[in-house]
N, C-alpha and C positions, 0 to 999 in steps of 0.2 A: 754578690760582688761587694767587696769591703776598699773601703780606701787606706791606705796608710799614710799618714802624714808625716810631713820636715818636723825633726826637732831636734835640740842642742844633741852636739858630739854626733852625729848619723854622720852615714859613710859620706865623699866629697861629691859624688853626684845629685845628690838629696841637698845639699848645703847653702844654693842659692833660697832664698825664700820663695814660696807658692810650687818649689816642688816636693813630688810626692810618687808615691806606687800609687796604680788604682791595679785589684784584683779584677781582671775578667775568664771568662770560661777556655781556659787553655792555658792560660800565661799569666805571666805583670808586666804590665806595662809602664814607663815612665813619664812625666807629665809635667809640663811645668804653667801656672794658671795666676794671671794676673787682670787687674784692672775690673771694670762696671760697664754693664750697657750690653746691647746686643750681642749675642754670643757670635766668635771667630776661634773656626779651627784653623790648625799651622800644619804644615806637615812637609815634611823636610826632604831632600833628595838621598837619591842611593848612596847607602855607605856613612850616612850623615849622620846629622844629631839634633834635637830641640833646640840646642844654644845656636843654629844657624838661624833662629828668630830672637835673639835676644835685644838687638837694635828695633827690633820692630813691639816688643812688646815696652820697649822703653819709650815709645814715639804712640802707642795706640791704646795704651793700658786707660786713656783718661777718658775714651770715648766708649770702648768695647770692652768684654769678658773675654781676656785673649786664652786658648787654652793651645798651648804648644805641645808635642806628641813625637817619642821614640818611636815612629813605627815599628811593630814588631820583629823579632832580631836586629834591631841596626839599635845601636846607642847603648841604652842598661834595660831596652824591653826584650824582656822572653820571647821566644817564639810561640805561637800562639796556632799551630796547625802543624801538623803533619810536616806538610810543603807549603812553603811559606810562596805564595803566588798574589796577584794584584788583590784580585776577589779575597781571599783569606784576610791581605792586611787592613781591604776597606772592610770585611765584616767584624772588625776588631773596634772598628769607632764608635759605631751607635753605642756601644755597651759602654765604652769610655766615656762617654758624653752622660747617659745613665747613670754611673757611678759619682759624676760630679753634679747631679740632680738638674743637668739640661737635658728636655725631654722634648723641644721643640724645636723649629726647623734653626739653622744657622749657615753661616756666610763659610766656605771653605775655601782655604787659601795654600796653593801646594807648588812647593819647586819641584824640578825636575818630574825622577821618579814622582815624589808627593805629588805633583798636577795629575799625574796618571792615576792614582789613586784617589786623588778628589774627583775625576770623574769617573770612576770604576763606584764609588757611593755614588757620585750623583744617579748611577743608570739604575743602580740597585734598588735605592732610595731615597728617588726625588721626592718624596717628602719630608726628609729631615733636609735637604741642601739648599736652601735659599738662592744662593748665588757663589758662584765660583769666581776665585783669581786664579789664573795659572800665570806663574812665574820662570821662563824657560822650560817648560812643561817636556816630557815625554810624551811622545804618543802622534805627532804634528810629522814626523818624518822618519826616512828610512836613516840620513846618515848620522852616526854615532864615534865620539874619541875613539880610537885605536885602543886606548886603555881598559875600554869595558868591551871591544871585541876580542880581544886577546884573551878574555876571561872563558871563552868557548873554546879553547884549546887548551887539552894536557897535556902535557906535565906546567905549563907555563902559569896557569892560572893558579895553583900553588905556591907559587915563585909571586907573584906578583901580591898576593894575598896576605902572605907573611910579615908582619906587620913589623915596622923598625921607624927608627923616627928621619933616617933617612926616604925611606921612602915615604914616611908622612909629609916630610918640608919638603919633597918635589911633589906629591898632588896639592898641596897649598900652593903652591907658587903657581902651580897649571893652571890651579882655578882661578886668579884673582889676575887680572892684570895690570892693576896697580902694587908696585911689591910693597907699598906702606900696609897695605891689607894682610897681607899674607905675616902674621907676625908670629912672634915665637908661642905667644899664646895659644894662638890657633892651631902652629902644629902641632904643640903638648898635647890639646885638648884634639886632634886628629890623632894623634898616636894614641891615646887613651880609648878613643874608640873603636877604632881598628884593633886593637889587643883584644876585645870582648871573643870570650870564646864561640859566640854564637855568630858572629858579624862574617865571616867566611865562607859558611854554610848556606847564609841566608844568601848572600851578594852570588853565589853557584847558582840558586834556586830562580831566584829573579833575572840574573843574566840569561840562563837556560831559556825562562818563559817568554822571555820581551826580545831574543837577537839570535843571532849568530856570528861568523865574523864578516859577513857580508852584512851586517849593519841591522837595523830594526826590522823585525816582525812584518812584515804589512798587514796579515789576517785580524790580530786581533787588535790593531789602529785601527784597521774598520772598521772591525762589529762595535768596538768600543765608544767610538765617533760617531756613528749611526743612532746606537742607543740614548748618547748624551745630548743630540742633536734632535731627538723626537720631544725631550722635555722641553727645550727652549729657556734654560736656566740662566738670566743674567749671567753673563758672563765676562771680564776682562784680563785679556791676556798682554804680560809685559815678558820682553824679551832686551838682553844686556847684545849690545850689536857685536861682541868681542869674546864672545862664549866661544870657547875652546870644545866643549862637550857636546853642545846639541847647538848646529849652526842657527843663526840670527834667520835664515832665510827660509823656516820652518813658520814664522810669524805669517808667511802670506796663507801656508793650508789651514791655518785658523778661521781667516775670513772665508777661506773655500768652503769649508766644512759647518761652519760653526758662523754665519754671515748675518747674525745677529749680534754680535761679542761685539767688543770695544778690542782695539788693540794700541799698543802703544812700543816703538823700536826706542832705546836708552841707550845712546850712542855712546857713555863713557862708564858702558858697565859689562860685565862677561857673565859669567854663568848664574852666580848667586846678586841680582840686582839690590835684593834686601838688606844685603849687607852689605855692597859697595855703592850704592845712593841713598842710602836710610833713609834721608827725609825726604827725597822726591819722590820713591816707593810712599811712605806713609803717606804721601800725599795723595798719589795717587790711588793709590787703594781707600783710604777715609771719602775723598770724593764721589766716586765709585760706592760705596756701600752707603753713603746719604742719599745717592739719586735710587738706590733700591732696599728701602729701609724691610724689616721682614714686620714691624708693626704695621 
């Protein structure tokens, strides 16, 4: 595994400082890595991208080693399996974490989809995951946006996939419900990622494993919850009460399931709370990771 690092003139995705390729067994991945102190992985939701933690590495960089992460096909990272499924993209971290010469446990912090996959590691390997945040997590219930069940139906899920910057500034705007959020930057940088040739393929793959158009999975929210539930991994869960994508009322089977967690309802915030309370997020999560330091 080799890393490739940011330097002058590289392509625009590479261009913020602390990002970079890292080579793993399958793929490359993209990576964006700031700040000292305890290692925090990031890990972003369906369809997303590492810049949906860029407020948070501006708010936590002082305290932690923040490493933010493309998951596999979604953003400018490769795909990195066959069939890009939960298990594949969490067996993609340890090695990412290895190539930035962190080799012991850390604090994993995932939206959405990401929550699913921070705990698909944790059940893999609770020895690398200290403690989890999930941030409007996947995996807590069966109902799900109309927009990601319609991705189980063809010809439509085609149609929908196709990427245009109209249809980028209506999922900005779904997501956010403050429309100051939802700005023209965000949809540029929505449309840029949605264009990756791999991003359609993968968003089939993962749709496929986690739903249908009757809504999530239930089998593998079990086994998955079951497993994450036998390690007793600190855990705190914050949910935006105005989430359009995975309802606010998914926050109580946390404490069902999982009735050690902390949890926390952020009543003036929707799907991505990271990005629309930055510093109540950073707060809460900095608090959270001092009551469970991994020294």
């Amino acid at each position: 595994m080799t890393l490739e690092r940011d330097h002058a003139g590289t392509a625009a995705e590479l261009r913020v400082p602390g990002t970079a390729y890292v080579d793993v067994d399958g793929g490359r991945m993209r990576i964006r890595r700031r700040g000292a102190g305890e290692p925090v992985l990031l890990l972003h939701g369906i369809g997303r991208s590492l810049e949906d933690w860029d407020e948070q590495l501006d708010r936590l960089a002082g305290r932690f080693d923040l490493v933010a992460v493309d998951l596999p096909g979604f953003g400018w990272s490769a795909r990195t399996a066959d069939r890009m499924t939960l298990g594949a993209m969490a067996a993609s971290l340890p090695q990412v974490l290895a190539a930035l010469g962190i080799d012991g446990p850390v604090h994993v912090v995932g939206n959405s989809l990401g929550g699913a996959v921070a705990m698909r590691l944790a059940a893999d390997r609770p020895d690398l995951v200290h403690s989890l945040v999930l941030a409007n997590s996947a995996g807590f219930g069966r109902e799900v946006t109309i927009a990601l069940r319609l991705l189980a139906i063809r010809p439509i899920s085609g149609l929908l996939l196709k990427p245009s910057r109209r249809t980028a500034a209506r999922a900005v705007r779904n997501l956010f419900p403050d429309p100051a959020v939802g700005t023209d930057e965000r949809i540029e940088l929505a449309y840029a990622v949605a264009s990756q040739p791999q991003r359609a393929h993968t968003m089939l793959e993962i749709a496929d494993e986690l739903g249908t158009f009757r809504g999530i999975r239930p089998q593998w929210r079990q086994d998955l919850l079951e497993a994450v539930a036998r390690h007793r991994i600190p855990t705190l869960a914050l949910w935006g009460e105005r989430d359009t994508v995975l309802p606010a009322a998914h926050l109580k089977a946390v404490t069902a399931v999982l009735p050690h967690a902390e949890t926390h309802l952020l009543a003036d915030a929707g799907y991505m709370p990271q990005v629309e309370l930055p510093d109540v997020f950073a707060e809460l999560v900095t608090a959270f990771l001092d009551r469970n330091p991994i020294a």
